[in-house]
PDB file with SEQRES, HELIX, SHEET and CRYST1 records, atoms N, CA, C and O in Angstrom:
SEQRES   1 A   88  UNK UNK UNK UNK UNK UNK UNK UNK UNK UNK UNK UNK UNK          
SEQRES   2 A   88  UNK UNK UNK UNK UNK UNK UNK UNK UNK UNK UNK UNK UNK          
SEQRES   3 A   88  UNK UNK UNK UNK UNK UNK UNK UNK UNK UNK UNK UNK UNK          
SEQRES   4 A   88  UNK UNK UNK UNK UNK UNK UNK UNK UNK UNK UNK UNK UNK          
SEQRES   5 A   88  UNK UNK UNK UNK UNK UNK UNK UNK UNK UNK UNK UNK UNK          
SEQRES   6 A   88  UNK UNK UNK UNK UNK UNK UNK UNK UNK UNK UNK UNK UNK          
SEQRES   7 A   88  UNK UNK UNK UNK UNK UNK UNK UNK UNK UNK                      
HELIX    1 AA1 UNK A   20  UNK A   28  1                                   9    
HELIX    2 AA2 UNK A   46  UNK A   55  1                                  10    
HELIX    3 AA3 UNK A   81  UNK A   86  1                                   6    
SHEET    1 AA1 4 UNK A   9  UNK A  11  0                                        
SHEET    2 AA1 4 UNK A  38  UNK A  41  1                                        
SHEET    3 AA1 4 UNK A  72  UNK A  78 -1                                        
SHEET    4 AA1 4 UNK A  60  UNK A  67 -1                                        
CRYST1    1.000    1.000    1.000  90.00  90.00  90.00 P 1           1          
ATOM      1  N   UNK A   1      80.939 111.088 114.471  1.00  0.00           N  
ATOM      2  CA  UNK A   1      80.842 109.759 113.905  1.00  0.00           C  
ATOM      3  C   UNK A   1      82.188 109.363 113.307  1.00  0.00           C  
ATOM      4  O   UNK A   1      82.961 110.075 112.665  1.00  0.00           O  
ATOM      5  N   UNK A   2      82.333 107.839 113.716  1.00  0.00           N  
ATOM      6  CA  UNK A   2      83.809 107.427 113.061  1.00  0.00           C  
ATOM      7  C   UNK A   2      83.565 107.628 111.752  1.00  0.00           C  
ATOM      8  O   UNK A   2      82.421 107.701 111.302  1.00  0.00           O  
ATOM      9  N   UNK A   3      85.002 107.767 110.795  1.00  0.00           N  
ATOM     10  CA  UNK A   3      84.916 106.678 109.424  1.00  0.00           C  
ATOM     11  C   UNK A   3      86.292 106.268 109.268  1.00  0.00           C  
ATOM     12  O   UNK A   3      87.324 106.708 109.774  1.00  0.00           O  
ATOM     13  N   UNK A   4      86.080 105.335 108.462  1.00  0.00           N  
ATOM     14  CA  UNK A   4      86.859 104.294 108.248  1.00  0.00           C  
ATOM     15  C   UNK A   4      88.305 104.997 107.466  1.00  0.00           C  
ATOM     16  O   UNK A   4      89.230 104.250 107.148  1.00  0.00           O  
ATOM     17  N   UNK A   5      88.357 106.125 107.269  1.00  0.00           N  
ATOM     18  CA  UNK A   5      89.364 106.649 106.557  1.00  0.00           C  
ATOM     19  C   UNK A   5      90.331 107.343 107.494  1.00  0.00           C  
ATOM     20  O   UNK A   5      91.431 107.831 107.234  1.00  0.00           O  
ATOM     21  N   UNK A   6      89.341 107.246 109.227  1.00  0.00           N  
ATOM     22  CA  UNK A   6      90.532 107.723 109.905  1.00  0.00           C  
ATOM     23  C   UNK A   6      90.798 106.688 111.018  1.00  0.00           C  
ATOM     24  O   UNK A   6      91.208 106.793 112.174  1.00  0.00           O  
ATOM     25  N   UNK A   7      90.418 105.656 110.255  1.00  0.00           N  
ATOM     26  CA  UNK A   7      90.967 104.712 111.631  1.00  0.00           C  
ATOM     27  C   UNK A   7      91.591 104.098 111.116  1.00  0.00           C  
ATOM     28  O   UNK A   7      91.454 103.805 109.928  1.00  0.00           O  
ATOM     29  N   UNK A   8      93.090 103.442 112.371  1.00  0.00           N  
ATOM     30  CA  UNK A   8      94.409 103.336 112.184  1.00  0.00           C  
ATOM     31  C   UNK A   8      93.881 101.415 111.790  1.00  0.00           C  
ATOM     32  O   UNK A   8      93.154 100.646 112.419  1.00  0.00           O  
ATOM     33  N   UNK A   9      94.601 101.259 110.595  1.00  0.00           N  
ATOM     34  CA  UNK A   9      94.782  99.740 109.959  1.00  0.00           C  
ATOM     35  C   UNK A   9      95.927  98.799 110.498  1.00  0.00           C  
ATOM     36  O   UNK A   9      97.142  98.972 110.405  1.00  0.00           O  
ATOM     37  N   UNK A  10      95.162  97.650 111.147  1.00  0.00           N  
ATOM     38  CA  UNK A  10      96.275  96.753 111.481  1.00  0.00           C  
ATOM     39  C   UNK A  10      96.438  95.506 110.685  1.00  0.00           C  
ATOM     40  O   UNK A  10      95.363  94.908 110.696  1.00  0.00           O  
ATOM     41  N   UNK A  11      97.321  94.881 110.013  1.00  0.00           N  
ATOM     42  CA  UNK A  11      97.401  93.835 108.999  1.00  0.00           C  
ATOM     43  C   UNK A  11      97.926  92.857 110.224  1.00  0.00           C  
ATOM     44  O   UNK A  11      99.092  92.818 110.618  1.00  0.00           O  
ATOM     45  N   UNK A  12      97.169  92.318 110.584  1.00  0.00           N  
ATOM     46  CA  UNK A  12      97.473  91.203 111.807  1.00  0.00           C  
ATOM     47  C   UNK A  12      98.477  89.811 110.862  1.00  0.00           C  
ATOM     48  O   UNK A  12      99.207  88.939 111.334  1.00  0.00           O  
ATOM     49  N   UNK A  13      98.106  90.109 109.405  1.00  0.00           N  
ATOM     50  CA  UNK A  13      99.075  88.979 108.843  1.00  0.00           C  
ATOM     51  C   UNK A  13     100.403  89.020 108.700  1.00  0.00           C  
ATOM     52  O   UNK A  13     101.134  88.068 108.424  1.00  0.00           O  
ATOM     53  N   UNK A  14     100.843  90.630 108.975  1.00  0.00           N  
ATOM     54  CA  UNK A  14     102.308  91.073 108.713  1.00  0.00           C  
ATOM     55  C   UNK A  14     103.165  90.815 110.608  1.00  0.00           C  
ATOM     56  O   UNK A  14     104.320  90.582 110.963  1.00  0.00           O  
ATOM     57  N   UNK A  15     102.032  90.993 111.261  1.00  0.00           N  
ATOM     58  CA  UNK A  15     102.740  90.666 112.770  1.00  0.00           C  
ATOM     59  C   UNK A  15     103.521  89.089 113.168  1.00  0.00           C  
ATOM     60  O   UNK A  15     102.993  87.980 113.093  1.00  0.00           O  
ATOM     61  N   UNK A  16     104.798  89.390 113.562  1.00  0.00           N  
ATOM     62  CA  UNK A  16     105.695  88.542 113.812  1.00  0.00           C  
ATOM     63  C   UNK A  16     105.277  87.808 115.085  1.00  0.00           C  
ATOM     64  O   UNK A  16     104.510  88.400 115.844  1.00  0.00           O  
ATOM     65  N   UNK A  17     105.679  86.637 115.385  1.00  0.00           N  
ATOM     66  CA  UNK A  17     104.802  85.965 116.630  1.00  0.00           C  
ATOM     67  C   UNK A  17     104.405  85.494 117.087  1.00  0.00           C  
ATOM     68  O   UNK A  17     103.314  85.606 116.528  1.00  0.00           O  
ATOM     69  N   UNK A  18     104.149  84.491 118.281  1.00  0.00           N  
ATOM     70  CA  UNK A  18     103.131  83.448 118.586  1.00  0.00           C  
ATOM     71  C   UNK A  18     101.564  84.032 118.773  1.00  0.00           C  
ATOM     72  O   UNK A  18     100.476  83.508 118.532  1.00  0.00           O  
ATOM     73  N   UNK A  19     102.028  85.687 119.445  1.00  0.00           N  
ATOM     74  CA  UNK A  19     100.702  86.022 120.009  1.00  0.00           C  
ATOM     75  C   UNK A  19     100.121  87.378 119.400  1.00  0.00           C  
ATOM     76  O   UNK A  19     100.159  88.378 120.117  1.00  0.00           O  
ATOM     77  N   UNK A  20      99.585  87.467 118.115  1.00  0.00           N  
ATOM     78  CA  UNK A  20      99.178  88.690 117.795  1.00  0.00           C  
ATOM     79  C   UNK A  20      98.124  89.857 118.581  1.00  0.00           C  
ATOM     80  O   UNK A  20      98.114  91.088 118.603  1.00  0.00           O  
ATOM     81  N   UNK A  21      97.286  88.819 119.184  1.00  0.00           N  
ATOM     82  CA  UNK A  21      96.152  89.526 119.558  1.00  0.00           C  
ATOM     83  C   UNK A  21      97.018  90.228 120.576  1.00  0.00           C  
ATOM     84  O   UNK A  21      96.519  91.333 120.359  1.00  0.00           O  
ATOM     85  N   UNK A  22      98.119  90.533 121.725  1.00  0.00           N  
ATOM     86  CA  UNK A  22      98.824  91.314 122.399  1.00  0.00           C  
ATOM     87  C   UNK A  22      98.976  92.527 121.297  1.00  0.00           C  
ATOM     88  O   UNK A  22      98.740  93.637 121.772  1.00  0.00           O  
ATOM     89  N   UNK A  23      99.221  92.506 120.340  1.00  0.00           N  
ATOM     90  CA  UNK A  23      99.750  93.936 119.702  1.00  0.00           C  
ATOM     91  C   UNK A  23      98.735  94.612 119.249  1.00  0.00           C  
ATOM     92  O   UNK A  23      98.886  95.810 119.009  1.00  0.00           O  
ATOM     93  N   UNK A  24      97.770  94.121 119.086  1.00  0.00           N  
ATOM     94  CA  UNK A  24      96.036  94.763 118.698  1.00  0.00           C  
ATOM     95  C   UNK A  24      95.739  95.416 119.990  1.00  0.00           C  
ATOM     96  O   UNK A  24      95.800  96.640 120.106  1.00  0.00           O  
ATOM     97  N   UNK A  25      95.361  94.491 121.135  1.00  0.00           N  
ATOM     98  CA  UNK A  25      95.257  95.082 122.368  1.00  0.00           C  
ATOM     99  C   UNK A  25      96.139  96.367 123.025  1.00  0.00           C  
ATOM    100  O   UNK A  25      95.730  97.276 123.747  1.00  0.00           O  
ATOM    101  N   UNK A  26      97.415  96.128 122.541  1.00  0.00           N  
ATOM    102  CA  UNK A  26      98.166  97.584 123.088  1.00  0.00           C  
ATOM    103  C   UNK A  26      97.688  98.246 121.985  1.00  0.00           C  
ATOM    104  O   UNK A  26      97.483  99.400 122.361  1.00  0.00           O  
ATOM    105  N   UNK A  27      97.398  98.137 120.823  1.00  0.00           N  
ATOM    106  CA  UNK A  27      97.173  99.465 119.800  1.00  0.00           C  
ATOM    107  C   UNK A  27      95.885 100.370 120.138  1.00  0.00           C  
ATOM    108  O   UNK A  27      95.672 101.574 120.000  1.00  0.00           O  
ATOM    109  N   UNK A  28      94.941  99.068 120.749  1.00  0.00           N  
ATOM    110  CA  UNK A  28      93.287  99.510 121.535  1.00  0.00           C  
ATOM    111  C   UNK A  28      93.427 100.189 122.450  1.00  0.00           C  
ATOM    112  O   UNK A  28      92.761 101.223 122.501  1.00  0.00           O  
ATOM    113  N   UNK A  29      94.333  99.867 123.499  1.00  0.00           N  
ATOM    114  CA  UNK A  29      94.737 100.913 124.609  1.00  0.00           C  
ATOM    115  C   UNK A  29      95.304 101.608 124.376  1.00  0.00           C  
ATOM    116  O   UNK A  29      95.547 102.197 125.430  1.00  0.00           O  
ATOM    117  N   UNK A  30      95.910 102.172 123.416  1.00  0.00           N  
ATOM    118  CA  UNK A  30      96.754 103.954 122.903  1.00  0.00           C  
ATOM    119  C   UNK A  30      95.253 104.320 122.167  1.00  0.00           C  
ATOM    120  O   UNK A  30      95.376 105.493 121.813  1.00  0.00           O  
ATOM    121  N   UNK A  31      94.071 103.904 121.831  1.00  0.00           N  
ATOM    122  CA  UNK A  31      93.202 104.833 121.466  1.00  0.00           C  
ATOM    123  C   UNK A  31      92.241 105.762 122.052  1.00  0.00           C  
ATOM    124  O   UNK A  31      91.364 105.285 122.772  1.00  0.00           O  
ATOM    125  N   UNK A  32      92.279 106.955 121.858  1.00  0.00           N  
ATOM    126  CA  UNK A  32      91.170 107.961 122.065  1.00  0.00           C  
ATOM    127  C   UNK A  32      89.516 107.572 122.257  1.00  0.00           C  
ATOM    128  O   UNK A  32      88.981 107.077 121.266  1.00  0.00           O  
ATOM    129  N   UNK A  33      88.982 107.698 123.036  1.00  0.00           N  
ATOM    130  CA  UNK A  33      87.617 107.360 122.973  1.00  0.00           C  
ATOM    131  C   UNK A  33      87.250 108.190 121.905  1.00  0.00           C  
ATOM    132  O   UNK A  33      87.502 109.387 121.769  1.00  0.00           O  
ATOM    133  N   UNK A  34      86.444 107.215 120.936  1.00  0.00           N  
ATOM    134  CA  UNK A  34      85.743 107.650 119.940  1.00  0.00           C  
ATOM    135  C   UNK A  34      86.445 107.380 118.450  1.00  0.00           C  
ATOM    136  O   UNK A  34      86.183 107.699 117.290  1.00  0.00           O  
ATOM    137  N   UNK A  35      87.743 106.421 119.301  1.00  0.00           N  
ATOM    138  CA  UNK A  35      88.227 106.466 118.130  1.00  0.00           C  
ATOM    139  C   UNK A  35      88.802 104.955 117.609  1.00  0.00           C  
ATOM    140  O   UNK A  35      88.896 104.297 118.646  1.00  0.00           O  
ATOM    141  N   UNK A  36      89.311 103.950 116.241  1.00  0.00           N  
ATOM    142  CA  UNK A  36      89.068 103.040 116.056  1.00  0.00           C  
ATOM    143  C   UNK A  36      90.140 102.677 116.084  1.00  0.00           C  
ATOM    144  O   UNK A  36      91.076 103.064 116.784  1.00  0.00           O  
ATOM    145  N   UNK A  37      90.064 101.478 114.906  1.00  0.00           N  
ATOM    146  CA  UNK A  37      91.071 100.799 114.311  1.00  0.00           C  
ATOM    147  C   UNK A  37      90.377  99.465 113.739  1.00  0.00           C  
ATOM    148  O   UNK A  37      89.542  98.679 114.186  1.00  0.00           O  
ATOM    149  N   UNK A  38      91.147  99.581 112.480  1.00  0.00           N  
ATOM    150  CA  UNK A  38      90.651  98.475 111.675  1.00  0.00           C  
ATOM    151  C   UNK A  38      91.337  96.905 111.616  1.00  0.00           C  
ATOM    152  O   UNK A  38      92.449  97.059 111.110  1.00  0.00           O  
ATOM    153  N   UNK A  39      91.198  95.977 111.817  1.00  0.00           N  
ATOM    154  CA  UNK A  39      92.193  94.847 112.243  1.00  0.00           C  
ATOM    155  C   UNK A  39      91.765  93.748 110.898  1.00  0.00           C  
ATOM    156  O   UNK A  39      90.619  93.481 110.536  1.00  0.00           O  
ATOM    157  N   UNK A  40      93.050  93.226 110.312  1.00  0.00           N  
ATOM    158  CA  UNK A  40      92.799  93.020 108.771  1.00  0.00           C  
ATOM    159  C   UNK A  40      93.621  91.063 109.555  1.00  0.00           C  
ATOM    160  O   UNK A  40      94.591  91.073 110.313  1.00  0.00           O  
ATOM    161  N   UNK A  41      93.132  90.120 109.239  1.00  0.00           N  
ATOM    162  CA  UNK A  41      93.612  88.790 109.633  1.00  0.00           C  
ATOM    163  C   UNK A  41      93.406  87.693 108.532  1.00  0.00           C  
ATOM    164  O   UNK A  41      92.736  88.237 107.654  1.00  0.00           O  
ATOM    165  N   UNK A  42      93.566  86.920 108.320  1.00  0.00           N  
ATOM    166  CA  UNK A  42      93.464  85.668 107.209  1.00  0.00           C  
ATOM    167  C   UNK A  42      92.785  84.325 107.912  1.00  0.00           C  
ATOM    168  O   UNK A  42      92.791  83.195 107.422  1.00  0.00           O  
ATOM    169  N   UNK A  43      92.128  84.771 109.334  1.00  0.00           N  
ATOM    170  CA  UNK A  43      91.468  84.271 109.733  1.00  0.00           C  
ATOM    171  C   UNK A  43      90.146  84.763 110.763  1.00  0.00           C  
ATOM    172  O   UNK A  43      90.148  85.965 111.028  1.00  0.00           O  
ATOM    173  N   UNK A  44      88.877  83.824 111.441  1.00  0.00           N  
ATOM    174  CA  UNK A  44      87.976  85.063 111.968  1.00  0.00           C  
ATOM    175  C   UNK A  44      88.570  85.291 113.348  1.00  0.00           C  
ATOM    176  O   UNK A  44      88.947  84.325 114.012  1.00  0.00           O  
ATOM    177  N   UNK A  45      88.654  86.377 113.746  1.00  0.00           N  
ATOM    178  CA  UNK A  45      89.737  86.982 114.611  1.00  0.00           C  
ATOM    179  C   UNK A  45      88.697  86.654 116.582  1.00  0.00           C  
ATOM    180  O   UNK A  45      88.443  87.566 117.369  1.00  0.00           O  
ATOM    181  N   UNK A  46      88.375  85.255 116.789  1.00  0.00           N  
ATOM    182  CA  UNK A  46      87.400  84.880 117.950  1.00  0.00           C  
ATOM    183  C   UNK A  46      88.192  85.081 118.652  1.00  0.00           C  
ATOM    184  O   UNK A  46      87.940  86.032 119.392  1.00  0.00           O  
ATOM    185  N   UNK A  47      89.218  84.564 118.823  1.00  0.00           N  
ATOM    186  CA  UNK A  47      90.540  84.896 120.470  1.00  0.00           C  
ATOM    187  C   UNK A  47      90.769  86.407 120.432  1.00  0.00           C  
ATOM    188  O   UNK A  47      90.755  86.771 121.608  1.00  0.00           O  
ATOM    189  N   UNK A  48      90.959  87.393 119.682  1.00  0.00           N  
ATOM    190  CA  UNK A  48      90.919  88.573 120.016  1.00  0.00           C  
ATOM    191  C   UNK A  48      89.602  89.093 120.376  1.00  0.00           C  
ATOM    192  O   UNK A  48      89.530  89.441 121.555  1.00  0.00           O  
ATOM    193  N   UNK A  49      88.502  89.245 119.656  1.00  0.00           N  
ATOM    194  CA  UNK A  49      87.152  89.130 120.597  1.00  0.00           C  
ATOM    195  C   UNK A  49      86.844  88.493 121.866  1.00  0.00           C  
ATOM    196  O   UNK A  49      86.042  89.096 122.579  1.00  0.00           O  
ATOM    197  N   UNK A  50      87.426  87.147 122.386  1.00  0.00           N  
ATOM    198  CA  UNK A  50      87.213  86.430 124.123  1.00  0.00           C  
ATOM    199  C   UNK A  50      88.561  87.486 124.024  1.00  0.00           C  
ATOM    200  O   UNK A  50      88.572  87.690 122.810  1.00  0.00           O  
ATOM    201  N   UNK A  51      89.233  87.952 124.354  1.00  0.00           N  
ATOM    202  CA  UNK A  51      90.229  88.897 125.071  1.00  0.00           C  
ATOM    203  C   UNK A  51      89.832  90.019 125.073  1.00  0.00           C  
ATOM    204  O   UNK A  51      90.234  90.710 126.008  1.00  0.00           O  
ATOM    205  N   UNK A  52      89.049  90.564 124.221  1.00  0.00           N  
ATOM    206  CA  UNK A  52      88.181  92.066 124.602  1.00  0.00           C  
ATOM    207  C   UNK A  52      87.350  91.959 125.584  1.00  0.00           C  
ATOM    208  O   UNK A  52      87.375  92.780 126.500  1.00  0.00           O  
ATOM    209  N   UNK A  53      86.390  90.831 125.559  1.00  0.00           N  
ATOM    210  CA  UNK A  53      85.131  90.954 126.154  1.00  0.00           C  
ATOM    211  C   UNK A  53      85.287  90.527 127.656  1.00  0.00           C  
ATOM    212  O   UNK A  53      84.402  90.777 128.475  1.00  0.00           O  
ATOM    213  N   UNK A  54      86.767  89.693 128.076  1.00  0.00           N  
ATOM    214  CA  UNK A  54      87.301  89.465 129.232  1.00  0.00           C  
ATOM    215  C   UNK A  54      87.794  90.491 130.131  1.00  0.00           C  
ATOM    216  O   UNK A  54      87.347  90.591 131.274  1.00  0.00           O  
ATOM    217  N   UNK A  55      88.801  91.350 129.618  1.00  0.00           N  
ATOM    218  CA  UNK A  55      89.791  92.278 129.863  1.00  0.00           C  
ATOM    219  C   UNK A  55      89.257  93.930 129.682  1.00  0.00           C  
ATOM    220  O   UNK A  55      89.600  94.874 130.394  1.00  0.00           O  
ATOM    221  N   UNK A  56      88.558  93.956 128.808  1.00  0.00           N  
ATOM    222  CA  UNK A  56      88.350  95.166 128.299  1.00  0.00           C  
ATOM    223  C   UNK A  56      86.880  95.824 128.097  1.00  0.00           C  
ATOM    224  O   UNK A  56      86.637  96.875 127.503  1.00  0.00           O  
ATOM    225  N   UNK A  57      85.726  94.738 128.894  1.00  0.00           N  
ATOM    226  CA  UNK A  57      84.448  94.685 128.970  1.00  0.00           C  
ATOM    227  C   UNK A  57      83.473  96.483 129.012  1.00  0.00           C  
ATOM    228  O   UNK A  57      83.764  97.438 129.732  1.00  0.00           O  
ATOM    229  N   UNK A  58      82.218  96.387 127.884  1.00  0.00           N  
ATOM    230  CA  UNK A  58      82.275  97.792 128.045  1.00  0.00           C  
ATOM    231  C   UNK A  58      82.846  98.603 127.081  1.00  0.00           C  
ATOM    232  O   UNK A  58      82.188  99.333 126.340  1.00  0.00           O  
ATOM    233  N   UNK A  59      84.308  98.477 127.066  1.00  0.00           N  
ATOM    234  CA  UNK A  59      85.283  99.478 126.496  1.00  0.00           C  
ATOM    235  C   UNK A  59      84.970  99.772 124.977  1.00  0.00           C  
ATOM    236  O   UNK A  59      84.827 100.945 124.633  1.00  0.00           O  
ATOM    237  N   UNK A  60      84.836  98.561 123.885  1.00  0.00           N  
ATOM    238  CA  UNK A  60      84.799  98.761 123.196  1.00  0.00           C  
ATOM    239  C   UNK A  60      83.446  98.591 122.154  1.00  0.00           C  
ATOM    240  O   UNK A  60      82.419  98.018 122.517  1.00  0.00           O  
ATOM    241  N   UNK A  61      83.666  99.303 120.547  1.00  0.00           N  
ATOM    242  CA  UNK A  61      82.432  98.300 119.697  1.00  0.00           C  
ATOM    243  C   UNK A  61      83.270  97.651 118.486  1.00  0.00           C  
ATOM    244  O   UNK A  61      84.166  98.026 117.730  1.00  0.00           O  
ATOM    245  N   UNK A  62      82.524  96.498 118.690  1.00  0.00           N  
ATOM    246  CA  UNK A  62      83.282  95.080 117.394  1.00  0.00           C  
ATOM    247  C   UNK A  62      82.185  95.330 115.977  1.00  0.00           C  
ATOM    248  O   UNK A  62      80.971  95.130 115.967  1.00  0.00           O  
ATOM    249  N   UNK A  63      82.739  95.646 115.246  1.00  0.00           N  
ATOM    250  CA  UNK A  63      82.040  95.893 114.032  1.00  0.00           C  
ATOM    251  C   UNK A  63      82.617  95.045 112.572  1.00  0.00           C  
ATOM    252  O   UNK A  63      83.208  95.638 111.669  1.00  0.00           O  
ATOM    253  N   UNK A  64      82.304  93.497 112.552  1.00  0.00           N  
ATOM    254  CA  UNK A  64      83.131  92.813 111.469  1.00  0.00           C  
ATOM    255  C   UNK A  64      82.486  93.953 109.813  1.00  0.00           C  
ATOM    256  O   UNK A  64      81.382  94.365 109.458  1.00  0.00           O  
ATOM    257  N   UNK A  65      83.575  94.036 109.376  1.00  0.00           N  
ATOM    258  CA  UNK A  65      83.566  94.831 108.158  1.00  0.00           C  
ATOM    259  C   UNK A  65      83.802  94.305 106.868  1.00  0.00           C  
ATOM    260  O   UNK A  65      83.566  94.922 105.830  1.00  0.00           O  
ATOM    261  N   UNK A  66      84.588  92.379 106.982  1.00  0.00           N  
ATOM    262  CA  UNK A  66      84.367  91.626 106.151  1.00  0.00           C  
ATOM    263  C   UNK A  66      84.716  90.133 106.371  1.00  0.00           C  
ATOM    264  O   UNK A  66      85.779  89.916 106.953  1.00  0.00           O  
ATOM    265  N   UNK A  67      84.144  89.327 106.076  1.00  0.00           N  
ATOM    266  CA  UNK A  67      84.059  88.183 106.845  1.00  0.00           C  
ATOM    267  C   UNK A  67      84.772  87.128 105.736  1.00  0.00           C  
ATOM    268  O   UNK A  67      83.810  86.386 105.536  1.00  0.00           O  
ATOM    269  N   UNK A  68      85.660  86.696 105.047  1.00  0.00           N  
ATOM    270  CA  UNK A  68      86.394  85.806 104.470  1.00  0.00           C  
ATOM    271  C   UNK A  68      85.822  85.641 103.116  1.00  0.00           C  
ATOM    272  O   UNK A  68      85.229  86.623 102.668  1.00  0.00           O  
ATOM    273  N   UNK A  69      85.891  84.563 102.370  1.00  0.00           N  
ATOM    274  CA  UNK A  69      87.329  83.766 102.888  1.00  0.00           C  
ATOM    275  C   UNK A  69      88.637  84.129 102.748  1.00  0.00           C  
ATOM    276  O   UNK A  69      89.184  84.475 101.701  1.00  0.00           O  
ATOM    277  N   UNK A  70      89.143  84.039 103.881  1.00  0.00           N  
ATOM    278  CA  UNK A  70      90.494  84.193 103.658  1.00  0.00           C  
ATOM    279  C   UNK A  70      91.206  85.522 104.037  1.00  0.00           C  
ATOM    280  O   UNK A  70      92.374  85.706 104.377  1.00  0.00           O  
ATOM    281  N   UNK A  71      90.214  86.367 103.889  1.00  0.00           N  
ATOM    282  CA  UNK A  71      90.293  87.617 104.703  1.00  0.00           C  
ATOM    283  C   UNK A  71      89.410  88.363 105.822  1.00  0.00           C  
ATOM    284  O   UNK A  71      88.200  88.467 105.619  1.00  0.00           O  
ATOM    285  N   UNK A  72      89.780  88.704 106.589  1.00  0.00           N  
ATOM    286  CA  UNK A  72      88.910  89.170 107.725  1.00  0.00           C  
ATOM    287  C   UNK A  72      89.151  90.720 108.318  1.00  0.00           C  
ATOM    288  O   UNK A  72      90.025  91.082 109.105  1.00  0.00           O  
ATOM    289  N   UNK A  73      87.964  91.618 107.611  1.00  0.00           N  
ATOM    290  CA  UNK A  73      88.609  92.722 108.542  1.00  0.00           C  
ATOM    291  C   UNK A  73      87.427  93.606 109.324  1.00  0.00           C  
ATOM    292  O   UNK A  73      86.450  93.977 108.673  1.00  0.00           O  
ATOM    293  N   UNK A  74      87.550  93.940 110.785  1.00  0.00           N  
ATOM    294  CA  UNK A  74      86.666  94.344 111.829  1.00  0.00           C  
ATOM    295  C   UNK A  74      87.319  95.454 112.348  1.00  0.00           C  
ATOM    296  O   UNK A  74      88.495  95.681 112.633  1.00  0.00           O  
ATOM    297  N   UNK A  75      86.087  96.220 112.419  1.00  0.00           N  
ATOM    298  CA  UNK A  75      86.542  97.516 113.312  1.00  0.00           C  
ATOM    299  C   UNK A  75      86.451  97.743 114.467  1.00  0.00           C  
ATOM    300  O   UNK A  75      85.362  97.460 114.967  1.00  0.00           O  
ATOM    301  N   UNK A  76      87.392  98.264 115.268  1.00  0.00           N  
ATOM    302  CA  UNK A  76      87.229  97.905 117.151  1.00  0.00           C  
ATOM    303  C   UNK A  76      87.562  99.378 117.487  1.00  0.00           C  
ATOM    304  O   UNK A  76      88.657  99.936 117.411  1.00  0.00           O  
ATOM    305  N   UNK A  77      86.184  99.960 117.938  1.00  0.00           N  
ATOM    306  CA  UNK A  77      86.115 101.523 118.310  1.00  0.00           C  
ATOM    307  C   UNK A  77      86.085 101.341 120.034  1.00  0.00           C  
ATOM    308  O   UNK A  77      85.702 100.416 120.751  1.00  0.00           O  
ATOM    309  N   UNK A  78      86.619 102.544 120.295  1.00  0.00           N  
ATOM    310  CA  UNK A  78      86.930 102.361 121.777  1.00  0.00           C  
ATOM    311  C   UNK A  78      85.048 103.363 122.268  1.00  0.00           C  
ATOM    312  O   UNK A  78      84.505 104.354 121.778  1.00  0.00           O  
ATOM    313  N   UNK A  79      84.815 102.807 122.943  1.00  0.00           N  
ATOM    314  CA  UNK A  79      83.790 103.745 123.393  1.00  0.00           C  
ATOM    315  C   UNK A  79      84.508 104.905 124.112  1.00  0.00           C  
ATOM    316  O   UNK A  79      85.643 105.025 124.573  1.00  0.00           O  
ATOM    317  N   UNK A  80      83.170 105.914 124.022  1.00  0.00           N  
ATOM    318  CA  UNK A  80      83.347 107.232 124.809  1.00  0.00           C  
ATOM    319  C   UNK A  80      82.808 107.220 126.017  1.00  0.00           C  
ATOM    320  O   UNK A  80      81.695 106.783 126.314  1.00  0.00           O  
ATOM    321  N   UNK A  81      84.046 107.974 127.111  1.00  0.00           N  
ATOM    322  CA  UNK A  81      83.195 108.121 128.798  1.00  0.00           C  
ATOM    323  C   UNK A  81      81.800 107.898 129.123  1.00  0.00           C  
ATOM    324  O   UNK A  81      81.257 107.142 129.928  1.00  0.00           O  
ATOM    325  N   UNK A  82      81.345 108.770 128.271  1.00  0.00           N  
ATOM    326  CA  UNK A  82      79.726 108.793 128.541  1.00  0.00           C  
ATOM    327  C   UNK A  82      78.877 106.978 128.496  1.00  0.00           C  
ATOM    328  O   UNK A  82      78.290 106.268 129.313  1.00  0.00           O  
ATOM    329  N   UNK A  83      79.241 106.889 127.158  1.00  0.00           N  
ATOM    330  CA  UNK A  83      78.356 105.309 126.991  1.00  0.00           C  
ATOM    331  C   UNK A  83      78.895 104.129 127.661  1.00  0.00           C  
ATOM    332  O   UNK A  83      78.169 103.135 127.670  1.00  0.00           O  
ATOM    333  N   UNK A  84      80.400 104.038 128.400  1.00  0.00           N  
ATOM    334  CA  UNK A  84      80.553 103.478 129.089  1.00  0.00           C  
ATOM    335  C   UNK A  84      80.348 103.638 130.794  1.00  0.00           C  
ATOM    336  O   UNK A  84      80.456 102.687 131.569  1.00  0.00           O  
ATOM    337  N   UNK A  85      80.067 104.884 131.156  1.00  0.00           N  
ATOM    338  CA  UNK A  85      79.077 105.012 132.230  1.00  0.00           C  
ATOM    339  C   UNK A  85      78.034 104.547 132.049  1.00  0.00           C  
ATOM    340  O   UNK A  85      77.641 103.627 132.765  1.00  0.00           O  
ATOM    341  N   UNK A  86      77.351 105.003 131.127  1.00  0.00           N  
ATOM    342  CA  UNK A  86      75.947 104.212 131.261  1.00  0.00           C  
ATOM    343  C   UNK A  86      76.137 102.575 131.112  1.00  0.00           C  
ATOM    344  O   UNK A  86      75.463 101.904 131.894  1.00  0.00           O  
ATOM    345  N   UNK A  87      76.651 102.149 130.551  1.00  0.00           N  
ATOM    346  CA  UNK A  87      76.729 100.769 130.323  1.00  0.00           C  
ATOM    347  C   UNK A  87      77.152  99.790 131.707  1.00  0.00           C  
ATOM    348  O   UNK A  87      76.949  98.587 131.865  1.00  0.00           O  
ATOM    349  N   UNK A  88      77.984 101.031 132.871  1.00  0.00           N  
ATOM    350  CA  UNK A  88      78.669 100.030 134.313  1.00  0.00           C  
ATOM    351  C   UNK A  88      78.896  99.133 133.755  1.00  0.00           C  
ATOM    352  O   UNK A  88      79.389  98.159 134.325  1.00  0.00           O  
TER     353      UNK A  88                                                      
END                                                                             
């Protein structure tokens, strides 16, 4: 079972940029199945969710962990082999 003390924190407010959700997505693809990351934004993070569920379908679980105002932070665990077989 995850916890939150070992998954890697992203402050999406400190990223330089037009396009943050690119640097979340490469941080999702360097992860281990089974393993997370916490994504911290100052807004609710919907364009990085339609870019998971497009690109990366299956792969992961979206777990919002706090919902505003003003701050937003969700956990995005990569699934493991197994539950994404079953899932095709």
């Amino acid at each position: 079972m995850r916890t939150l003390a070992a998954a890697r924190v992203i402050d999406a407010r400190e990223l330089k940029g037009p396009d943050h959700c690119q640097a979340v997505l490469g941080a999702f693809d360097l992860l281990a199945p089974g393993e997370a990351l916490v994504v911290v934004s100052d807004h609710p993070p919907a364009k990085l969710l339609r870019h998971l569920q497009a690109d990366r379908k299956g792969e992961f679980e979206w777990s919002p962990l706090e919902a505003g105002p003003g701050r937003f932070r969700t956990e995005i665990a990569r699934r493991d082999a197994k539950r994404q077989a079953l899932r095709g």
